[in-house]
Structure formats: C-alpha cells, structure tokens
N, C-alpha and C positions, 0 to 999 in steps of 0.2 A: 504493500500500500504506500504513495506515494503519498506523504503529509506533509503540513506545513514546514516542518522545520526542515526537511530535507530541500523544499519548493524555497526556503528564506536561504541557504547554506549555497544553493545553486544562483540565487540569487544575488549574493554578499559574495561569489567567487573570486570575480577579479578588486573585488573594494582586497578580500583578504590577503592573495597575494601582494597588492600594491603595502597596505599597512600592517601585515604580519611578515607573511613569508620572502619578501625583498631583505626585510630587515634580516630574519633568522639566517639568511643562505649566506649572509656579507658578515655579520658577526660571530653567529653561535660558537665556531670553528677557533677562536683567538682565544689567546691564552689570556687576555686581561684587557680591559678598557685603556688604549690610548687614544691618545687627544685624537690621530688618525683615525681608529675608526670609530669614536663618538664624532665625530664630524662627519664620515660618513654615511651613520645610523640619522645623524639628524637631517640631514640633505634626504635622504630616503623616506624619511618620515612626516619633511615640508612638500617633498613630491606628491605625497600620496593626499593631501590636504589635510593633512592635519593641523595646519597653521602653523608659523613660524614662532610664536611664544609658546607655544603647546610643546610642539617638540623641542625648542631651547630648555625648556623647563625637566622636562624628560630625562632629556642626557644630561644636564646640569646635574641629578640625582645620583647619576650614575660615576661622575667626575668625582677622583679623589677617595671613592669608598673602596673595602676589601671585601664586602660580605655576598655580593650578588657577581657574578660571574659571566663571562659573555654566553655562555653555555645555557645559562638561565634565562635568558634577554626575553624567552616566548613568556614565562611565568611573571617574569616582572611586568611586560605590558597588558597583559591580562587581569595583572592585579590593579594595576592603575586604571586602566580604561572602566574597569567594574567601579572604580573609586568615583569617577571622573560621572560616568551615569547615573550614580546613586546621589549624587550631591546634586544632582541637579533638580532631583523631586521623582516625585512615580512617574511613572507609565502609564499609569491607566488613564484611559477618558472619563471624566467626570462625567457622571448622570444619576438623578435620582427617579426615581419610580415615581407613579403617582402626581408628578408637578409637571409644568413647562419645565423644556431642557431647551436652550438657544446657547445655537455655535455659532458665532462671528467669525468665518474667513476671510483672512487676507492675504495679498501675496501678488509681485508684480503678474503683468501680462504674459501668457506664454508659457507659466511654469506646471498649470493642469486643472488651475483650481474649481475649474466649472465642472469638470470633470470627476474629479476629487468629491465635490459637490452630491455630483450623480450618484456614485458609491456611495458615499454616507446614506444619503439618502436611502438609499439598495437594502444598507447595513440593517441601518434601524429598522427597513418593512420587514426585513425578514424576520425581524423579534417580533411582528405584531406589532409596533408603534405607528401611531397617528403621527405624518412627519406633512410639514412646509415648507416649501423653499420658498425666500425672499430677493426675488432679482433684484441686488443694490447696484447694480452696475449698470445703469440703466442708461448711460450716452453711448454705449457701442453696440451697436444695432443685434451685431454676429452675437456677441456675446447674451443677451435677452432669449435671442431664438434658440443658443446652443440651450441655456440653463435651461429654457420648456421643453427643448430633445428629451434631455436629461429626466428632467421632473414626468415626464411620461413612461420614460422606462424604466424608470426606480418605482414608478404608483405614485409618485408625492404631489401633494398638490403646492400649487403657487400663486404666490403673486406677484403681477409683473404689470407695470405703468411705463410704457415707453415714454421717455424723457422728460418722468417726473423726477420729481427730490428726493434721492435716494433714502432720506433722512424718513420722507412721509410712506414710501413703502413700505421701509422696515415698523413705521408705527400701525398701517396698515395691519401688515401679519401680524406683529403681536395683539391687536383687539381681534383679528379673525379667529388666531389660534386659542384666548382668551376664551371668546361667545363661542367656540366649537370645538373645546377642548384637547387641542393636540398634546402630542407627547413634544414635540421637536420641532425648532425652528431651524433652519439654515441660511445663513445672511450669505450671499453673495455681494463683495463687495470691489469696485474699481479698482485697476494695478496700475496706473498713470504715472510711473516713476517722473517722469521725464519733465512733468508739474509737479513738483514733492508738493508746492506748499496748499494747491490747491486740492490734491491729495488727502493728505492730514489734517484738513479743514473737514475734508468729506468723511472723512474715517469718525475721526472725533465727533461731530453731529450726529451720529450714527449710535457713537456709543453715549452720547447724552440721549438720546433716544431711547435706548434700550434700559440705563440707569435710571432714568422719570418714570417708565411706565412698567418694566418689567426687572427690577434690579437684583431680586433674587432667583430668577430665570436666568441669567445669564451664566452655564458653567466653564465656559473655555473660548477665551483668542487663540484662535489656532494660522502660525502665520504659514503658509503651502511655499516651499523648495521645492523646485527641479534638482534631486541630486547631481545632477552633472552640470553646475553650475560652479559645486565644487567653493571656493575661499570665499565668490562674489555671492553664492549665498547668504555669511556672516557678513557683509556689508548690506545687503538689505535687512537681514534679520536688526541690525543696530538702527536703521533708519524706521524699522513698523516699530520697534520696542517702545523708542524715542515719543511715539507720539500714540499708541494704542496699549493696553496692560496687555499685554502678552504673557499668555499661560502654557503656551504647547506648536510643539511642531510639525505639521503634517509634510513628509516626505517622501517625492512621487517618481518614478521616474527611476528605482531604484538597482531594478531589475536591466542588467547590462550596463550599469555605469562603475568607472573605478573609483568613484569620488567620494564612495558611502561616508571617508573619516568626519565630513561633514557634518552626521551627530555628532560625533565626540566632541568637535571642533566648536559648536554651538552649547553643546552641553557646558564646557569648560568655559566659555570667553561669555557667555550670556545667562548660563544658569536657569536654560530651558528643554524641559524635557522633549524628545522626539515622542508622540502618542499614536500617531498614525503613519504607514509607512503602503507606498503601491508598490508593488511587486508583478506587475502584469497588467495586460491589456481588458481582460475579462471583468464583469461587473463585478465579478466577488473577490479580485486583486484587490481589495483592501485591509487592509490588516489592522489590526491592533498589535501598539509596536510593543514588545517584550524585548526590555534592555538586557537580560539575562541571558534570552534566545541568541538577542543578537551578537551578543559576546563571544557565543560558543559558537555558532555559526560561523564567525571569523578564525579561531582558534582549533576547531576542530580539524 
C-alpha cells in the first residue's frame, strides 16, 4: 500500500538530497571539522536554501567543539532541524467544532493560492463541513472565475462581487455564513506585490473586517509559498508578516522542487509554522503538514 508518508519521502527527495545527503557525502568521511570543510558544509547548506544565517549558525556550532564528529553530521542536523520546527509552534491547523472557523489566505500572484483554496475547501467537505469561499480578490477578473472553478468542484459555496470592496465581500460571507451556519470561511485575498502599499491597505481592511464582526472566528493567516521560490519566499513571508498576524504556512508546489529547506528557513528567521503542504496535482494533494513526518522523510 502506497501511503502518505512514502507519497511525502518521494516527494521531499530531491529537497533531501540537496539539504541532507550533499552535506553527508562531502563531510561524514573527515576525521574532524576544519575550517575547510565547515565552509564547505555551509556553502552546501546556503545552496540548498536554507538561508545564509541559518547555516552560519549551524556550522558556527560545530567550530571549535570535540564532542560531535563529522561522522555524526546526519544526527546533528536532524536534531537541530526537529529543534528548529518545534520552536516555531505546532503543526496543526487550528479549528474548533461546532463554531465558524475563517482562514484568511495570502500570498503573492502565481504561487497557487486559488488553488490551495480549492483543496481546503475539498478538505473540509470531505469531513462533512458547511464550507464558503470569499472571493477577496476581486480586481482580477481570471482570478474571480478560477476561485468559482474551484468552489464548484470542492461543493463550496461562494461569494463573489466582481469589483467590489474586497473588504464588503469578506463582510458579506461572514453574515451569510452567520444566518446559514457554516462551518468554514475561506478568504481569498489579492497578491499585488508590485503595489505593496496599496496591498497592505487591502489586507488590513480585510482583517478589521473580520476583527468587528467575526473576531473569534478567525483561526489562522495562512500566508501560501511556491516552494521553489526557495530564499524569495522568506522575503515575502517578512513583507505579509509586516502588515497581517500571520499564524501558519501553506506550502505548494512541493512535490518536485529542491527548495523544500524553505520550512526550516521560515520556521527559524520568522517563527512560523508550515501547516499545510501540496504534494501533487490531485484535489486530495493537500496535506496536513506533520513536522515530524517531514523530518524523517528527509533523513530516512
């Protein structure tokens, strides 16, 4: 039987090779840490995205001690990276039974998040949940039409105001989902880097919206990565943080890229959990990210 974790281990292959097994083949082999090859371990280790303070940090650990061994290298990042995930908060998706549950996503253009969308959506019907999607994205035309593709073949319903205020949609759905009791709202909201400020104008309206009328409804900013976006990732993730509470990471795109260290890399420089993760093209490639899974998936 083919199960997840073997489907995530085939998935996080090459993320592994680049951020484990590069490292293991160049050092394991050395009698002792020199400056040679922790310079090389760390070069190996900013290749693979893990960030340049993340890996200085790494090998800085590693400089000067007697007790861990180049032989050990695989146990020592194993033990760190579990550090590195667990400090960042759980995993799990926040939702409670019995109440509205509203997920604000965000996340530039391009990186899946309408799509991302669609699954959640998928997610939740398959549990039985009364789910809504809130088209917040509402000046890009493509974008309206994709999320009602979506919202058709997940079952969810919507609301969608072509080139209304994205602020009065999202206020929209919450009195629908209110007087009609959903389980789940999904805010779809614009990725307009390229206007940050008119952006984060739109973002924040969004979330006063949500704070006025539904503020214990709200369990999760989930901001959506393209993993093979890879470093430029963590530059966006610091610009949505900047101007939206950001609680979690949804990461798409996972499957066939080498860029996976981009958790860790997030987890460490932002102190945000990954909770969701795609692994495939299929409506049911959405996961529920397990930082534990992922860990031995790379290591195994």
């Amino acid at each position: 039987m083919f199960n997840f974790f073997d489907k995530l281990k085939s998935t996080v292959s090459k993320t592994a090779q680049a951020l484990v097994g590069n490292v293991v083949d160049v050092v394991s082999d050395e009698e002792e840490f020199s400056e040679f090859v922790l310079d090389d371990m760390e070069d190996l280790l900013i290749s693979a995205d893990l960030g340049v303070n993340y890996a200085s940090e790494l090998t800085d650990k590693l400089r000067g001690q007697t007790k861990i061994k180049p032989s050990q290298v695989k146990e020592f990042l194993l033990n760190e990276f579990n550090k590195t995930l667990d400090e960042a908060g759980s995993s799990e998706l926040d939702y409670k039974e019995n109440e509205l549950n509203i997920y604000f996503i965000t996340g530039v253009n391009g990186v899946g998040k309408t799509t991302l969308i669609g699954k959640l959506a998928y997610f939740f019907k398959e549990k039985g949940k009364k789910v809504l999607i809130a088209a917040g994205d509402t000046f890009r035309a493509a974008a309206e039409e994709q999320v009602d593709i979506w919202s058709k073949r997940s079952g969810a319903d919507i609301v969608r105001r072509d080139k209304a205020d994205p602020a009065s949609v999202v206020y929209e759905a919450i009195q629908k989902a209110k007087n009609e009791n959903y389980d789940v709202i999904l805010v779809d909201t614009a990725g307009r880097l390229q206007n940050k400020f008119n952006l984060m104008e739109e973002l924040s309206k969004i979330k006063t919206v949500i704070d006025k009328n539904a503020p214990e409804a709200l369990r999760e900013s989930i901001l959506v990565i393209d993993a093979n976006t890879g470093q430029n990732g963590l530059v966006q993730a610091k610009v949505f943080k900047d101007c939206v509470n950001l609680t979690a990471v949804a990461l798409t795109k996972l499957d066939g890229s080498a860029k996976g260290a981009i958790v860790l890399a997030i987890a460490k420089d932002l102190k945000l959990p990954v909770k969701l993760v795609g692994v495939g093209e299929k409506m049911e490639d959405l996961k529920l990210f397990d930082s534990k899974e992922f860990i031995q998936a790379l290591f195994d």
